[in-house]
MIPA-698916 format. One record per residue (C-alpha): x, y, z. Coordinates in steps of 0.25 Angstrom, whole numbers, plus 5000, padded with zeros to 4 digits. Last residue first. Example, Ala and Ser with C-alpha at 12.3 -4.5 7.8 and 13.67 -1.06 7.14 Angstrom:
// MIPA-698916
505549965029 504949825031 
***
This chain:
// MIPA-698916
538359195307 537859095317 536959065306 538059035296 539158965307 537758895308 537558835295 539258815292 539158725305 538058635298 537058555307 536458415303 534958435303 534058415315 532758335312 531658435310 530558315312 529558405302 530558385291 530558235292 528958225294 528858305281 530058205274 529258075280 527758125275 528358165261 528958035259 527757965263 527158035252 528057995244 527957865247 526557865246 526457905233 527557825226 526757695232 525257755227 526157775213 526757635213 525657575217 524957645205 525957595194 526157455199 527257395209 526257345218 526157225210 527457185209 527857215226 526457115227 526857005218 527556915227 526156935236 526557005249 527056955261 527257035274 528356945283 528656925296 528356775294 528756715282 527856725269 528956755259 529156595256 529856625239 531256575244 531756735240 530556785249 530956695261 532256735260 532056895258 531356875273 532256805280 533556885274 532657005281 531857115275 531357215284 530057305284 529457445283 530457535289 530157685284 531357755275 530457775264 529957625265 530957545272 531257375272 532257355281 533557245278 533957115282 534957015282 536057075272 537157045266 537257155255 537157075242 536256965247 535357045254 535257155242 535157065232 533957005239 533257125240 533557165227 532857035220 531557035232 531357185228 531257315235 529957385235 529857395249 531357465252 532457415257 533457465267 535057405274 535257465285 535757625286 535757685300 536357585307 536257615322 537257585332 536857625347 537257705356 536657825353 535257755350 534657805364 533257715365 532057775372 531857765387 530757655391 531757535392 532657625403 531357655412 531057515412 532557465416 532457565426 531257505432 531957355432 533057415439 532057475450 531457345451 532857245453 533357345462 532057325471 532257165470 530957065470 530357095457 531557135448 532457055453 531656935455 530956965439 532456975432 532256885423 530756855420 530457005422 530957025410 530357155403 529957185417 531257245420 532757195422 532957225407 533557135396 534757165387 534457085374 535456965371 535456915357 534256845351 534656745344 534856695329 535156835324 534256905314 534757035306 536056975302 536857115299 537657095285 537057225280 537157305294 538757325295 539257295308 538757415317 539757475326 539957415340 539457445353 539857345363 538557275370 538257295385 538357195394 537157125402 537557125415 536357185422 535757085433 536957075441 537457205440 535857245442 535957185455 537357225461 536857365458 535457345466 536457305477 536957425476 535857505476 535157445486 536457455496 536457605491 535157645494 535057555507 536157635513 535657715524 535857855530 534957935522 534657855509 534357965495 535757965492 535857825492 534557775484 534957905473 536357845472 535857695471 534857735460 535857795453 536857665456 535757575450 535457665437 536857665433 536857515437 535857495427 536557585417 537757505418 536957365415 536257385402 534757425403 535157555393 536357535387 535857355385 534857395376 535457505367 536557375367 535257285363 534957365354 536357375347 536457225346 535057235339 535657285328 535157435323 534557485311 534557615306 533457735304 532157655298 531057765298 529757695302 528957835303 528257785317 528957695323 530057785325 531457825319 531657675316 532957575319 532757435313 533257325320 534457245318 534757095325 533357055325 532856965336 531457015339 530657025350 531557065363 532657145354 531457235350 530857245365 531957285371 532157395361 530957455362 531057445379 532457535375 531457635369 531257685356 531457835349 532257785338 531557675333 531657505334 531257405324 530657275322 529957275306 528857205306 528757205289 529557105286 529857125272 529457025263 528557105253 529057225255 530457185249 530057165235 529557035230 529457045214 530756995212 530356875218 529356825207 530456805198 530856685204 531756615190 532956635198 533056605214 533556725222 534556685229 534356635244 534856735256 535656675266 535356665284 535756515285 534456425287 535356295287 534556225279 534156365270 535756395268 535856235266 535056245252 535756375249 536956295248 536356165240 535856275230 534256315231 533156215224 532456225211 532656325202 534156325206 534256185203 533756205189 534556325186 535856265191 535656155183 535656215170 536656285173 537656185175 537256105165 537456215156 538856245163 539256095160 538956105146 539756235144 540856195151 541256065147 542556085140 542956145155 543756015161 544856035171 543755945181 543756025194 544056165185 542956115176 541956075187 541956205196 541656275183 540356215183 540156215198 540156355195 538656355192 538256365205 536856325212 537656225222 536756095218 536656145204 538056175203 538356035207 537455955198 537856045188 539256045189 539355875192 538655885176 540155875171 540255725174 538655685172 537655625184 538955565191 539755705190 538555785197 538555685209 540055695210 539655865209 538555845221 539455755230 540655875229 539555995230 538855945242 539755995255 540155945267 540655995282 539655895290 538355885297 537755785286 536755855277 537755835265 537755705265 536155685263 536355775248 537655675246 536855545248 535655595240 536355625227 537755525231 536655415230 535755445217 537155495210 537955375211 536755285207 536755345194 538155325192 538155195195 537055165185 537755235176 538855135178 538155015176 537754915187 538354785191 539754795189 539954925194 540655025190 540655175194 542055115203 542855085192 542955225188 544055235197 545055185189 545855065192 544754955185 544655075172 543355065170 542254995160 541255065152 539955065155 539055035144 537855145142 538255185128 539755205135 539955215149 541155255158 541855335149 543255395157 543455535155 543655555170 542455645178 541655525185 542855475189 543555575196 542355655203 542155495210 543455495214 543355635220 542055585229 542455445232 542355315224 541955195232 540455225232 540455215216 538955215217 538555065214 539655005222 539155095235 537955005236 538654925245 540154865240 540355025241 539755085253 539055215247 537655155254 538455145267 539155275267 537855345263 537055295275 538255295286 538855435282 537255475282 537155415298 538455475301 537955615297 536555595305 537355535318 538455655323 537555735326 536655635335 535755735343 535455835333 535055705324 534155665332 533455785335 533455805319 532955675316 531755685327 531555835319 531255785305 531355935300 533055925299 533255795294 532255815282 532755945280 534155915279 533855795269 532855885262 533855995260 534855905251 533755835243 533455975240 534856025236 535155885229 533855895222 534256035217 535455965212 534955855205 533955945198 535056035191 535855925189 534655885179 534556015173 536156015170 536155855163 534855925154 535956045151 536955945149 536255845140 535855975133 537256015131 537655855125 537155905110 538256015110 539455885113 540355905122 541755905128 542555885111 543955945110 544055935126 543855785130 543555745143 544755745153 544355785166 545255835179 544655825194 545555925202 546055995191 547355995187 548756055195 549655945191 550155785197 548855775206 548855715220 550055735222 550055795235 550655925228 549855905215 548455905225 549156015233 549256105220 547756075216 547256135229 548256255229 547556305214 546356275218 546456365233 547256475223 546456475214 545356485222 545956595230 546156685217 544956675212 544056695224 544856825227 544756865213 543356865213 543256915227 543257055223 541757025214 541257015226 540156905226 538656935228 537756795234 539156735236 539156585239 538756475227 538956575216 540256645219 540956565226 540556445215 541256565205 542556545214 542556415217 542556375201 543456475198 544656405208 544156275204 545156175213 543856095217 543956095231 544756215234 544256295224 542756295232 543356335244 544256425237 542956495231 542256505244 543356565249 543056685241 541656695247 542456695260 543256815256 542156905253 541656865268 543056915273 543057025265 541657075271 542057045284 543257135287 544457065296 545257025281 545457175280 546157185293 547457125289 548357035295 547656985305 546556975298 547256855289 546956765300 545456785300 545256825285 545856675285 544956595294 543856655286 544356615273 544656465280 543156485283 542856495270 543556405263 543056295273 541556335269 541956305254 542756185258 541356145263 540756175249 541656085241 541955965249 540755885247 540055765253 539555635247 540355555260 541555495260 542055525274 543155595270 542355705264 541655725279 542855725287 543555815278 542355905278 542355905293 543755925296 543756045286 542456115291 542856085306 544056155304 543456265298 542456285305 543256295319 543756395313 542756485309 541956525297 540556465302 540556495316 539456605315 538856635304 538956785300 538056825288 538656895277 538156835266 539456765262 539156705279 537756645271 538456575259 539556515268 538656445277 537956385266 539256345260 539856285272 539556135267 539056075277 539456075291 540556165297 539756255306 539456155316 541056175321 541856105330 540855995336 539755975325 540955985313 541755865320 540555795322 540155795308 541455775305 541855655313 540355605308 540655615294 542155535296 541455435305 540255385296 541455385283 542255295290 541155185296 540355185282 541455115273 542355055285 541054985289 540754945275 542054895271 542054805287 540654755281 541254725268 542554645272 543654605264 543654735257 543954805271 545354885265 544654945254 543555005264 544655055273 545555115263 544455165254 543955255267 545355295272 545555345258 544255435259 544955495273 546055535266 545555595253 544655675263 546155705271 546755745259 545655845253 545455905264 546955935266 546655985249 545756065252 546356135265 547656155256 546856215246 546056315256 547256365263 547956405249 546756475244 546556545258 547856585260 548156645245 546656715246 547156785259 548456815251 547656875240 546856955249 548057025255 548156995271 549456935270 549957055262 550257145274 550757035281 551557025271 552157135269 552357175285 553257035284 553957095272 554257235280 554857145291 555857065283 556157195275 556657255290 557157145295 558257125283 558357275282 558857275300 559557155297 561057245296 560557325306 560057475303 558957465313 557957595312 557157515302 557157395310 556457465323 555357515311 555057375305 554957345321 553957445324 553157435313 553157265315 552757305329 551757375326 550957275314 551257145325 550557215337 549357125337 549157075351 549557205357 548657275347 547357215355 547257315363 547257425351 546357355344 545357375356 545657515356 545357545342 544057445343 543557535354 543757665346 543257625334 542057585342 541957715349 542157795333 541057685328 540057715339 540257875336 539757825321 538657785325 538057865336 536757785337 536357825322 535057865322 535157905339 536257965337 536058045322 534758115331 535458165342 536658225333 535458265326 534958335337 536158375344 536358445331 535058505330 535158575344 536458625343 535958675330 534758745339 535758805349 536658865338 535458925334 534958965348 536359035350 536359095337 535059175340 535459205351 536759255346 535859345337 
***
């Protein structure tokens, strides 16, 4: 009977060491890795607690003046107590909110005051150089030619990062994909010098979306700060919800529309937006409008708290019901304006960018394609020129502020006349009508602002595009505008600009309207610049397309699949990082049955890699083979003298570091593509014998290292030390194109594997689900099926004979699990029974 006991005891022993085998190599001690990192990052912090000391010792010295009974011993005590209060709070959301809203303001309204600044220099000069035309036309073009190439030079040297709008940018980092150098400092300042640079000059640029990018960063720069008081601002996630709240005090900050910014937030950024950051939005925009409009009272620019471009039209009576269809046709057509904006918009950058003499050109004289464009619009805007017939003398604002007072300017098609002191004065001309003007207007700031946007500086398009829209028809600047950006908030955008919401109803049909017929023909300007600039974001699903819901999964996957098994080789491995340049790669149980166990970054790999060819084993192996040559020499020494100098060698050779161990990140946000290939420990051997062919041909040491490096490819992988994730993100064949994209957008992520009944049958990348969303599904890699194919197979008797085989390969995967007799997990009350 003992016997008996002692082989079963034997035999559990046996299972356990097994399965604890078995979880090892699955899960590459997972969890052990996490307690030795713990570990690490324990005594790290507590190395570094000399430099942040300030939580002890404020314990300490609230308890010292505790046990003092002075007579200032309370004062200091209660002084003490409030100070650990607030920092407490500081790191409270609603005083990050408070910072950020107030920082913002102030920043607006500094740029505000030195664009103003730089506007007035202008008018000074060209007032004061009447008595000589050519000098007035130097003075015009000189000013604005040097203010865009300051910042475009200024923007190339400190930070690239800072041209355009931001938005784009923006868009692809709320998806969660890291781009480098794009929320740092150095961004920031150049963002702001730029921009006010830029808008100083004059030119048809905006203000809007750079200050959205700005926002950002200056969250980002925040959650930096205020991690030092508290840890929670350190975590990723919160600190990318915050930057989608940002976005709406980037927004409040220019207009002063607090719920305008917010719900532009929402549609123009965020794919899925938390339903917690409503109140966060809220609240920091009214803050940010509320400190704008105080300053302009402070520096008395206004005499109350008002909107920032107040109306008066008539209450009791806005609109008539016949004058909606002149407003629905008024939408239609900003519809089509701005879709031709958008394409007018790419075609420029596309025309500079496929002529390649112009593009080597211009990679050699930065600094010349924006002073050239400065120089074009700057002269045909000149105002005694052909500048008299567009109102060239008025800026931006000025121009906002007369073409939304309540004056009459024509009545039955006869102009009226102006006041001489108002600012009105300068749509007339006494030569041409004023609709003539007007038309005029809109032809040249159409083209002119579409070519100034592609200059290399901070701008954005929203402010040239609504002046645009308020020339064509005053309220209609909504439509234009939300036709160019895809929103329909522009809408409430313009009532709290204006004060004015009588028009609501019209202005949200023509708003409507025009979305649907720009969205039906060309992408927003935003996404427009995501396909220029070739940022990793997944497009919407265009409406009206039903014929991609009826593409599922299988018919875009990628069906060569590069993987990796459990019973491989280090040579397999090699090989892998040698022909492709994917970050994560599939693990499987074999080749054979295909079943996907985990995923594993290519980091890990090449730290699998690096164990086994990596440098202390090599000399291991050197001072072993040393030993054996010296115990084996009688009364000589060349053993040792070989050995040694074959040491010296491979330290020279061998000095490739071995990566830190770290636990995994998490694998949905996980970029599965990286733009080079990163460093791959390379053998001595033949593998390449390019590098190391003296050594190894010429030298003894160099061959027999060489020949251990061999042996050591050939052994089979060891996945102890190595991170596995044991769970990535699956679909299955039949999934559709609809939840697919849902799932991407919702989760963050850049690919996913395609399994049949556990089995590895394909991946699915962000390449891949774009090209089927822009309808091009015939890229390379890819199986294509007809659209209609998935539809079609869905009929009665496929999907019996489908049913069929799956459960009969069902059956076939449960018999061979049962036949593999995997250890199960061992129970002490089972063999207390049988001991018993």
């Amino acid at each position: 009977l003992s016997t008996r006991h002692k082989h079963t005891a034997h035999h559990i022993s046996a299972a356990e060491g097994q399965e604890r085998a078995m979880r090892k190599r699955m899960y590459g001690r997972y969890t052990q890795e996490l307690g030795a990192y713990a570990k690490e990052e324990a005594a790290r912090l507590r190395e570094e607690g000399v430099r942040r000391p300030s939580v002890t010792e404020r314990s300490r010295s609230l308890e010292l003046l505790e046990n003092d009974k002075g007579c200032c011993a309370k004062c200091r005590i209660c002084t003490v107590r409030c100070q650990k209060f607030l920092i407490s709070c500081v790191g409270e959301d609603w005083i990050f909110l408070i910072l950020l809203g107030l920082f913002m303001a102030l920043l607006s309204w500094l740029v505000d005051f030195g664009i103003g600044i730089c506007l007035q220099s202008q008018k000074w000069m060209y007032v004061n150089l009447e008595s000589n035309v050519f000098l007035q036309y130097l003075a015009w073009v000189t000013y604005p030619v040097v203010l865009i190439t300051f910042s475009a030079g200024f923007t190339q040297l400190l930070a690239p990062q800072a041209v355009g709008s931001g938005i784009p940018e923006i868009k692809t980092i709320l998806r969660g994909v890291v781009l480098k150098e794009c929320l740092t400092f150095k961004t920031f300042v150049a963002k702001v010098i730029g921009l006010t640079s830029a808008l100083g000059s004059g030119m048809p640029l905006g203000k809007e979306s750079p200050f959205v990018h700005i926002a950002s960063l200056g969250a980002a720069l925040l959650c930096k700060f205020m991690s030092l008081f508290g840890g929670i601002y350190e975590n990723e996630s919160r600190n990318i919800e915050l930057l989608s709240v940002a976005c709406a005090v980037g927004v409040s900050c220019v207009f002063a529309a607090p719920i305008g910014g917010l719900l532009f937030s929402i549609e123009a950024m965020s794919t899925f937006f938390t339903v917690r950051n409503y109140w966060r939005g809220f609240f920091a925009a009214t803050v940010t409008a509320f400190m704008y409009r105080v300053l302009a009272v402070w520096n008395r620019d206004e005499v109350t708290i008002t909107a920032l471009l107040p109306t008066n039209f008539r209450q009791d009576f806005p609109f008539d019901l016949q004058e909606l269809p002149a407003f629905a046709v008024l939408g239609i057509a900003s519809g089509l304006g701005g879709a031709l904006f958008v394409c007018l918009n790419r075609q420029i950058v596309q025309l500079i960018r496929n002529q390649k003499t112009i593009k080597k050109f211009l990679m050699k004289k930065r600094l010349l394609y924006p002073a050239l464009v400065t120089l074009l619009v700057s002269t045909l805007t000149f105002p005694p020129g052909f500048g008299q017939f567009m109102a060239a003398k008025l800026t931006q604002m000025e121009s906002l502020e007369t073409l939304l007072d309540n004056q009459t300017w024509s009545k039955q098609g006869i102009p009226e006349e102006f006041d001489s002191n108002s600012l009105s004065q300068a749509w007339k001309h006494p030569q041409v009508n004023v609709f003539v003007t007007l038309t005029l207007f809109v032809v040249m700031k159409f083209w002119m602002s579409a070519l100034a946007m592609t200059m290399p500086v901070p701008c954005g398009a929203f402010m040239p595009v609504f002046v645009i829209g308020k020339n064509c028809v005053r309220m209609c600047a909504a439509a234009l505008s939300g036709a160019v950006t895809h929103t329909v908030s522009t809408a409430v955008v313009v009532f709290e600009l204006t004060g004015q919401i009588s028009h609501i109803l019209p202005v949200m049909i023509a708003v409507i309207l025009a979305n649907a017929v720009a969205q039906s023909l060309q992408p927003s300007l935003y996404d427009s610049l995501i396909m220029i600039k070739k940022l990793p974001y997944l497009p919407e699903l265009g409406w009206g397309h039903h014929e991609k819901y009826n593409i599922c999964v299988e018919d875009i996957m990628i069906r060569d699949v590069m993987y990796i098994t459990l019973n491989c080789c280090y040579r397999d491995l090699h090989d892998v990082l040698l022909t492709g340049h994917l970050k994560t790669l599939a693990l499987l149980e074999s080749s054979e049955s295909m079943i996907l166990l985990g995923s594993i970054e290519r980091a890990q790999i090449q730290a699998l890699l690096s164990l086994q060819l990596g440098r202390p084993r090599r000399l291991k192996y050197l001072r072993d083979r040393a030993t054996a040559e010296k115990r084996l020499s009688v009364g000589s020494h060349p053993g040792s003298e070989d050995g040694s100098t074959m040491v010296n060698q491979e330290t020279s050779l061998s000095s490739t570091p071995t990566p830190s161990m770290k636990p995994l990140k998490p694998a949905l946000k996980r970029p599965s593509v990286v733009d080079c290939p990163t460093e791959i420990p390379m053998p001595t051997s033949k593998i390449l014998p390019l590098c190391f062919s003296p050594l190894s041909s010429l030298s003894s040491p160099g061959l027999q290292i060489a020949e251990w490096e061999e042996n050591q490819l050939d052994e089979q992988v060891n996945f102890d030390n190595c991170m596995i994730d044991p769970a990535p993100i699956q679909l299955v064949e039949s999934t559709s194109l609809h939840k697919t994209h849902t799932i991407f957008s919702l989760l963050g992520l850049d690919h996913a594997y395609v399994t049949s009944i556990g089995r590895l049958i394909g991946v699915v990348s962000l390449k891949e689900l774009q090209k089927a969303i822009e309808g091009s599904v015939a890229v390379k890699g890819v199986n294509v099926r007809p659209p209609l194919a998935s539809f079609r197979d869905s009929g009665t008797s496929g999907t019996i004979m489908n049913n069929e085989n799956k459960a009969r390969d069902l059956h076939k995967l449960w018999n061979r699990r049962k036949l593999m007799s995997l250890p199960q997990e061992h129970r002490a009350s089972d063999s207390d029974e049988k001991s018993k």
